[in-house]
One Martini backbone bead per residue (centre of mass of N, CA, C, O) as a GRO file, in nm:
protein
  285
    1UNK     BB    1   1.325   1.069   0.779
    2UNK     BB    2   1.182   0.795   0.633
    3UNK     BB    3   0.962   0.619   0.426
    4UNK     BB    4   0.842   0.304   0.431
    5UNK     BB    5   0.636   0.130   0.199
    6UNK     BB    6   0.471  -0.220   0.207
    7UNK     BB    7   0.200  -0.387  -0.019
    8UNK     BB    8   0.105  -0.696   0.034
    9UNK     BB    9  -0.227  -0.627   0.019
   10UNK     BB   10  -0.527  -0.488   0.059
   11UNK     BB   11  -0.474  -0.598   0.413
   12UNK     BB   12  -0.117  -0.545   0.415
   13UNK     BB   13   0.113  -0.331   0.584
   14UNK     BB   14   0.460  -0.176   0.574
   15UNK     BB   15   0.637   0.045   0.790
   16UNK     BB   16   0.968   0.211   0.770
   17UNK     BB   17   1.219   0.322   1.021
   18UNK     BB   18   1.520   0.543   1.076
   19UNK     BB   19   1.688   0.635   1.351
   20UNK     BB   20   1.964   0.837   1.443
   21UNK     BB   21   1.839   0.922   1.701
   22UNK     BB   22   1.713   0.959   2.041
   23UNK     BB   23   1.551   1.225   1.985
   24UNK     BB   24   1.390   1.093   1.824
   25UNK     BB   25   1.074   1.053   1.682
   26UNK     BB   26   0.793   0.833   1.607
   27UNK     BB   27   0.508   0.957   1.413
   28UNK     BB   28   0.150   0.966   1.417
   29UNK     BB   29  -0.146   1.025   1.232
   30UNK     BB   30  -0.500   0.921   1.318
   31UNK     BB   31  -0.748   0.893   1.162
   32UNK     BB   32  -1.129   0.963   1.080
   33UNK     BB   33  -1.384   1.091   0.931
   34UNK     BB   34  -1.387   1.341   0.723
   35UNK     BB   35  -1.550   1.436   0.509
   36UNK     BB   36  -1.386   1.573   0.269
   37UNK     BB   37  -1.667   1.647   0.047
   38UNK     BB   38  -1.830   1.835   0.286
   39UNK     BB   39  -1.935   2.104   0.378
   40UNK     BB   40  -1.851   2.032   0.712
   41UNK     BB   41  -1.560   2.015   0.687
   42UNK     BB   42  -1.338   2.067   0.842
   43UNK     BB   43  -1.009   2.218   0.671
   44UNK     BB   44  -0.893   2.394   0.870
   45UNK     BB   45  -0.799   2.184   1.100
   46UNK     BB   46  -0.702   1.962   0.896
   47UNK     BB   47  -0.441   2.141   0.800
   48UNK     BB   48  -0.327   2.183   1.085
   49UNK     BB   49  -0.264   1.860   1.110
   50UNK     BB   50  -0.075   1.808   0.872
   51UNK     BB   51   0.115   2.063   0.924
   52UNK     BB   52   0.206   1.907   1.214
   53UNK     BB   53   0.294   1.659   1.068
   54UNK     BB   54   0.498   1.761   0.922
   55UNK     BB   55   0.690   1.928   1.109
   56UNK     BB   56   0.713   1.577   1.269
   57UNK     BB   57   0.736   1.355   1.034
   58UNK     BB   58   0.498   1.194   0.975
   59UNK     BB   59   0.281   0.970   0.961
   60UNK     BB   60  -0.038   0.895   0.781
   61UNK     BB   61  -0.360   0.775   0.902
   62UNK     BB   62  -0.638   0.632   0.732
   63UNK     BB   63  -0.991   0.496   0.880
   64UNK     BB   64  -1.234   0.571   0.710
   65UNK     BB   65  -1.374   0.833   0.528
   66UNK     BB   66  -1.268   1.029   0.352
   67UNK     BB   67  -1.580   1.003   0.225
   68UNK     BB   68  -1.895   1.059   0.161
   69UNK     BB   69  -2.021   1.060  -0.067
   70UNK     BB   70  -2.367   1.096  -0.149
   71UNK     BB   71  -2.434   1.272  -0.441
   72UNK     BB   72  -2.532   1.093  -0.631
   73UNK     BB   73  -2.688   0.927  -0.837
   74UNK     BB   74  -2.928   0.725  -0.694
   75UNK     BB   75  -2.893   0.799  -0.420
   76UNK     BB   76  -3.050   0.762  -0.098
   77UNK     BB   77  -2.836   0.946   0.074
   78UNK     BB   78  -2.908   1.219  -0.022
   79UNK     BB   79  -2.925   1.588   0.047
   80UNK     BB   80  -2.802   1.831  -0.113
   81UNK     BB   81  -2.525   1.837   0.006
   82UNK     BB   82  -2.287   2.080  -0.164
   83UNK     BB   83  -2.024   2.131  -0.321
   84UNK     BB   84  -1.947   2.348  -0.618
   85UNK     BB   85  -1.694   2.142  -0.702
   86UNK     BB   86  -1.970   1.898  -0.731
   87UNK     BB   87  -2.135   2.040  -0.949
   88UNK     BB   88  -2.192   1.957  -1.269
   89UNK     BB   89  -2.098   2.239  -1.363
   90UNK     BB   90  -1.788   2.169  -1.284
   91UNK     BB   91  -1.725   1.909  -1.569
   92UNK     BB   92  -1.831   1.633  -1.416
   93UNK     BB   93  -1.846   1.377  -1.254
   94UNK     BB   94  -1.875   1.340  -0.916
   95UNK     BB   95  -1.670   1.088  -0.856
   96UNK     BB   96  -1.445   1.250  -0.993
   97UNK     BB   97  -1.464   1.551  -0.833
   98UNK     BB   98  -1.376   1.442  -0.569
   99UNK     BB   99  -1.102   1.280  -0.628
  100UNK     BB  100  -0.948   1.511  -0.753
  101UNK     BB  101  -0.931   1.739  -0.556
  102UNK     BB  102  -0.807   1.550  -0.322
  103UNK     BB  103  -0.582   1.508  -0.413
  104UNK     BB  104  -0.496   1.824  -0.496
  105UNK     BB  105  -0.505   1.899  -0.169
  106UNK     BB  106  -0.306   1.650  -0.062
  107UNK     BB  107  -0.020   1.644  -0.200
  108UNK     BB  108   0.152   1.810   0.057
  109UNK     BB  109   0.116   1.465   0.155
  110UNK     BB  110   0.238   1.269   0.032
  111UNK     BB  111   0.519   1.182   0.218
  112UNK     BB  112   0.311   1.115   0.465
  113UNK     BB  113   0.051   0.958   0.315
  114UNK     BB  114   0.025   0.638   0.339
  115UNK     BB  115  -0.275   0.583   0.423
  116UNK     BB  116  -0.615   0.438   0.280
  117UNK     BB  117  -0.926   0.321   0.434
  118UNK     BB  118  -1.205   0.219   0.412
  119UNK     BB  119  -1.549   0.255   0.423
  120UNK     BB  120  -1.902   0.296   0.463
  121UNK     BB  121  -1.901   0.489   0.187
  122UNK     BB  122  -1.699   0.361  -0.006
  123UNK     BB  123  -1.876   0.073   0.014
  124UNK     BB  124  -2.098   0.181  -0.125
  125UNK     BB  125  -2.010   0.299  -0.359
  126UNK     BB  126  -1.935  -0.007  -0.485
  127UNK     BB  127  -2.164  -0.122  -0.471
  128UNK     BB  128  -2.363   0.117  -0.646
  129UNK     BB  129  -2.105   0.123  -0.886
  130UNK     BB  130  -1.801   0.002  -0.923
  131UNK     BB  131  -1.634   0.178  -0.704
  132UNK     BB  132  -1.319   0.301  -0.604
  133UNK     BB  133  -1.186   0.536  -0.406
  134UNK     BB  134  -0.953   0.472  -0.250
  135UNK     BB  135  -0.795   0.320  -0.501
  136UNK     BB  136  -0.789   0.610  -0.676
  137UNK     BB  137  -0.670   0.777  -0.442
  138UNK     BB  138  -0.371   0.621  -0.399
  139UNK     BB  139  -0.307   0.593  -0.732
  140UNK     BB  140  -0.294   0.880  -0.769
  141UNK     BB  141  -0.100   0.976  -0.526
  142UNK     BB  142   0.161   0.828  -0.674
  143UNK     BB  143   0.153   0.923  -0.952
  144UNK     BB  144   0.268   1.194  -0.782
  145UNK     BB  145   0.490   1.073  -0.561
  146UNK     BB  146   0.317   0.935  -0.342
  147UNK     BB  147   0.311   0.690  -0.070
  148UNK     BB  148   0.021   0.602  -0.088
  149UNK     BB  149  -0.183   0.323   0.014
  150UNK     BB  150  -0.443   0.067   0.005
  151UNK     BB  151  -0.660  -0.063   0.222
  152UNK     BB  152  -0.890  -0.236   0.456
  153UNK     BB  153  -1.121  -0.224   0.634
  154UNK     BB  154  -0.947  -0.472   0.756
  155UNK     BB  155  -0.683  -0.403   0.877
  156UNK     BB  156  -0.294  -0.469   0.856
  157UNK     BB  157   0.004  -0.313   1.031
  158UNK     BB  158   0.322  -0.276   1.016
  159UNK     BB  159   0.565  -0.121   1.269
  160UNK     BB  160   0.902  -0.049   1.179
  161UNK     BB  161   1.167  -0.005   1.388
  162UNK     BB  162   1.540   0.138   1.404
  163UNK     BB  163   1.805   0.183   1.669
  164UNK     BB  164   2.104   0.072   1.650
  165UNK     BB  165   1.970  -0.251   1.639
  166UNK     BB  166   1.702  -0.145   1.745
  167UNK     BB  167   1.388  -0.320   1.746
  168UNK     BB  168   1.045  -0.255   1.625
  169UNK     BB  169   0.698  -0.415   1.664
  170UNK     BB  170   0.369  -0.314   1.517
  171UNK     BB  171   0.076  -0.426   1.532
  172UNK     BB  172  -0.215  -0.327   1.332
  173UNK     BB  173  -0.567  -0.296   1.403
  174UNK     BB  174  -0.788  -0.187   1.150
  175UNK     BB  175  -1.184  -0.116   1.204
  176UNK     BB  176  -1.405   0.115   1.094
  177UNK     BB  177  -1.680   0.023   1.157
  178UNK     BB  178  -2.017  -0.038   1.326
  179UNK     BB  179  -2.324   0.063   1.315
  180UNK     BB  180  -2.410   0.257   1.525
  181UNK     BB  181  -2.482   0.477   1.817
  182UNK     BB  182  -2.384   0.328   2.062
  183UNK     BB  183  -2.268   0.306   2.353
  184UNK     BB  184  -2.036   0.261   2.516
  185UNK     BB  185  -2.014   0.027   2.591
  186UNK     BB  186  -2.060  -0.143   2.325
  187UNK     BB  187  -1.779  -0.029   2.155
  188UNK     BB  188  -1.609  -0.150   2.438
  189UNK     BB  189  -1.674  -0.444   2.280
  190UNK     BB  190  -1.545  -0.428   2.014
  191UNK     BB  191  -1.255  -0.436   2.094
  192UNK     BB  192  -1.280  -0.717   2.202
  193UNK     BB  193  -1.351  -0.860   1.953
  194UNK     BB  194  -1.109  -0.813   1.804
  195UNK     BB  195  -0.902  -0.922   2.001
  196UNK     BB  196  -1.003  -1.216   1.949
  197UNK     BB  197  -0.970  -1.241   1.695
  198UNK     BB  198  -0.726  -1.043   1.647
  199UNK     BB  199  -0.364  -0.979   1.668
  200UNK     BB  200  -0.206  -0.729   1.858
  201UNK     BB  201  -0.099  -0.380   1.980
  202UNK     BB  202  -0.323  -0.218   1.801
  203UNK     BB  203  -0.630  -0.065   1.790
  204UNK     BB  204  -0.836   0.100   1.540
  205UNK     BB  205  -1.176   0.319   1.548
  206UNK     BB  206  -1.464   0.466   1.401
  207UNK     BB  207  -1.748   0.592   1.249
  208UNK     BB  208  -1.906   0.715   1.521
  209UNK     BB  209  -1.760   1.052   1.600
  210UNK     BB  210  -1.584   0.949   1.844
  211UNK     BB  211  -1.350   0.958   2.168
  212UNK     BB  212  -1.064   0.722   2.257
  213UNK     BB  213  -0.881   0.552   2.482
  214UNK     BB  214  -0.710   0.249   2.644
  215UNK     BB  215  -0.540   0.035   2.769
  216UNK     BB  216  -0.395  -0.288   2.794
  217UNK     BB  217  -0.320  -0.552   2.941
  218UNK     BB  218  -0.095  -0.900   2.836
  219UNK     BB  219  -0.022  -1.200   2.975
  220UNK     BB  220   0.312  -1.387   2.931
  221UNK     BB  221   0.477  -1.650   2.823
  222UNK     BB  222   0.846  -1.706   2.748
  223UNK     BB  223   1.091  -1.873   2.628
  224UNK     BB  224   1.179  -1.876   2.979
  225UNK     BB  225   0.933  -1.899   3.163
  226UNK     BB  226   0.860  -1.579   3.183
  227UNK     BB  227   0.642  -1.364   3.310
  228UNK     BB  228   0.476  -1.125   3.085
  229UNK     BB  229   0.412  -0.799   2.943
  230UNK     BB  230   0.171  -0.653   2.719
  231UNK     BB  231   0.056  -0.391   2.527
  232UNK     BB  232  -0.266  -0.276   2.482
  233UNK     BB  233  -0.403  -0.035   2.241
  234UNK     BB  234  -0.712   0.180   2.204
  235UNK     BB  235  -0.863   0.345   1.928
  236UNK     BB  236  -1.100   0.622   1.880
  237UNK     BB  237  -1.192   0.832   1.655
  238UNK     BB  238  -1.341   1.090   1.508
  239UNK     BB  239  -1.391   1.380   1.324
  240UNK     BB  240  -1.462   1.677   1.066
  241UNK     BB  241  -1.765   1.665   1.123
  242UNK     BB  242  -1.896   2.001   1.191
  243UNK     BB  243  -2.271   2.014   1.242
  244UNK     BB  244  -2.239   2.275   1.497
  245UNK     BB  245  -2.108   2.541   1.407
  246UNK     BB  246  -2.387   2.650   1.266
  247UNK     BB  247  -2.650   2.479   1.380
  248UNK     BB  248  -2.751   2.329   1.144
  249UNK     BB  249  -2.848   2.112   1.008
  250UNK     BB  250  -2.824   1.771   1.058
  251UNK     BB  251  -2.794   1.461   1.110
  252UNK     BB  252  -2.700   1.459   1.423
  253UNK     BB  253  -2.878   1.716   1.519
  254UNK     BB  254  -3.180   1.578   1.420
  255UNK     BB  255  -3.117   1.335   1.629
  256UNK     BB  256  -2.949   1.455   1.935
  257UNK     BB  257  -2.622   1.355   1.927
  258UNK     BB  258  -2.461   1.563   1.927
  259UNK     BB  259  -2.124   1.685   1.954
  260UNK     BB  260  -1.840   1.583   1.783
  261UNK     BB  261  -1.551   1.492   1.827
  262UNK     BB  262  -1.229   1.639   1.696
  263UNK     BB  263  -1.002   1.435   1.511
  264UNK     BB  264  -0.743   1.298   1.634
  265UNK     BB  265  -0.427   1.080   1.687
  266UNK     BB  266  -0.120   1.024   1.857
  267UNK     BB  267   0.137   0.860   1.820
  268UNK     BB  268   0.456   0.763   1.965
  269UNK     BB  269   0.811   0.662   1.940
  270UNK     BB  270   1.055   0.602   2.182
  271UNK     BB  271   1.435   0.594   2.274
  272UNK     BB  272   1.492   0.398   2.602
  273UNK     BB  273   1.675   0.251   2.761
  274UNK     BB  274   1.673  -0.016   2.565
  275UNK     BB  275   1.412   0.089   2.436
  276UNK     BB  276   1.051   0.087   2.356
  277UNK     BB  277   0.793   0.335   2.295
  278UNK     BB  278   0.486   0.433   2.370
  279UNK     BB  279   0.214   0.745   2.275
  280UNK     BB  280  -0.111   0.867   2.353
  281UNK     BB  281  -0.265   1.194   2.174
  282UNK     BB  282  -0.425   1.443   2.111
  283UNK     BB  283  -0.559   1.669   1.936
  284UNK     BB  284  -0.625   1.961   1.863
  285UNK     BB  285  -0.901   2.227   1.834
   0.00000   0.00000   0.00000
């Protein structure tokens, strides 16, 4: 099974993949807020789910932050922690060196890796350099034959799936998240906000460093005027960043805000019964 991505707009992409078997699963691997070049980036956990990802056939998305980036020369959030392979000893730009690694490092996920959404991180750095990190990453990474496309902070992805002319069609609505950490009641009231917003069948938000998922249930009469459920999915990804494994400094340990839930979620769609469905469950740690 392959993956066709075809990027509609900025912040509008189309994923098609077509099953042979019913024992096939079209899997999903849903990250976000990686901070792919802070020395705290736990990598190889990072390297474990993508190589699940790959042995499971998965396409993945990230939905921003895949970069700290926040070590270049006059960034006011600069904190002096640096992987050696990102100071200007290392014989390039700050950010040119933490790009062109993270190609290199992401490279053997090319055929899975479909997107990449920017964060809070990414668009601070566009405003105050007028670099587009997300979209150098996604560039370089076809460039090199893999199938990656970049997306947008509030962005709209369409998976289409089809086994024996039997279609289904998810439409994902990812907003990489706003605000600070603030209570569980206030990010799940995000949720709604979204929904009324944007109409999907999935919504997907990170930022936050939090995980969470739980359904919803959605009543509307059909064209044959009667009455029907559609589920609606909401999801909220993890973090690669983990400030607590070693004791050590970190914002949010400086700050007391507990240690923070590590990794992604898994979507599974698969066909049973003349239906379509789809599960969600978390990666491992």
């Amino acid at each position: 099974m392959k993956y066709t991505i075809t990027r509609k707009s900025g912040n509008v992409q189309i994923i098609d993949a077509q099953i042979k078997s019913v024992r096939q699963h079209v899997p999903m691997l849903a990250l976000s807020d990686l901070h792919f070049d802070n020395p705290k980036c736990n990598r190889d956990l990072l390297k474990r789910h993508l190589d699940q990802a790959v042995k499971r056939n998965a396409f993945i998305c990230i939905f921003g932050d895949l970069f700290c980036a926040m070590e270049g020369a006059g960034d006011p959030r600069a904190s002096k922690s640096i992987r050696p392979e990102h100071m200007p000893s290392a014989g390039g730009p700050y950010l040119d060196l933490i790009v062109h690694e993270a190609v290199e490092w992401f490279k053997p996920y090319g055929q899975h890796l479909a997107l990449v959404c920017p964060g809070n991180h990414e668009t601070s750095v566009l405003k105050r350099h007028e670099v587009d990190l997300t979209d150098r990453f996604a560039h370089m990474m076809r460039s090199s034959g893999a199938i990656t496309v970049s997306g947008g902070y509030g962005n709209f992805c369409k998976v289409r799936l089809e086994y024996q002319k039997n279609k289904s069609q998810t439409t994902i609505y990812s907003h990489h998240g706003y605000g600070g950490s603030a209570s569980w009641g206030r990010q799940t009231n995000a949720f709604q906000k979204y929904m009324t917003q944007c109409r999907a069948d999935m919504y997907i938000a990170g930022h936050i460093h939090r995980k969470e998922t739980f359904p919803h249930v959605q009543a509307y009469i059909d064209t044959r005027n009667k009455v029907k459920q559609r589920k609606i999915d909401f999801i909220r990804t993890g973090t690669y960043k983990d400030e607590f494994r070693d004791g050590a400094a970190g914002w949010a340990n400086e700050r007391a805000m507990g240690a923070r839930p590590l990794g992604g979620y898994w979507v599974e769609w698969y066909f049973r019964n003349r239906n379509w469905y789809r599960k969600i469950y978390e990666t491992d740690i």
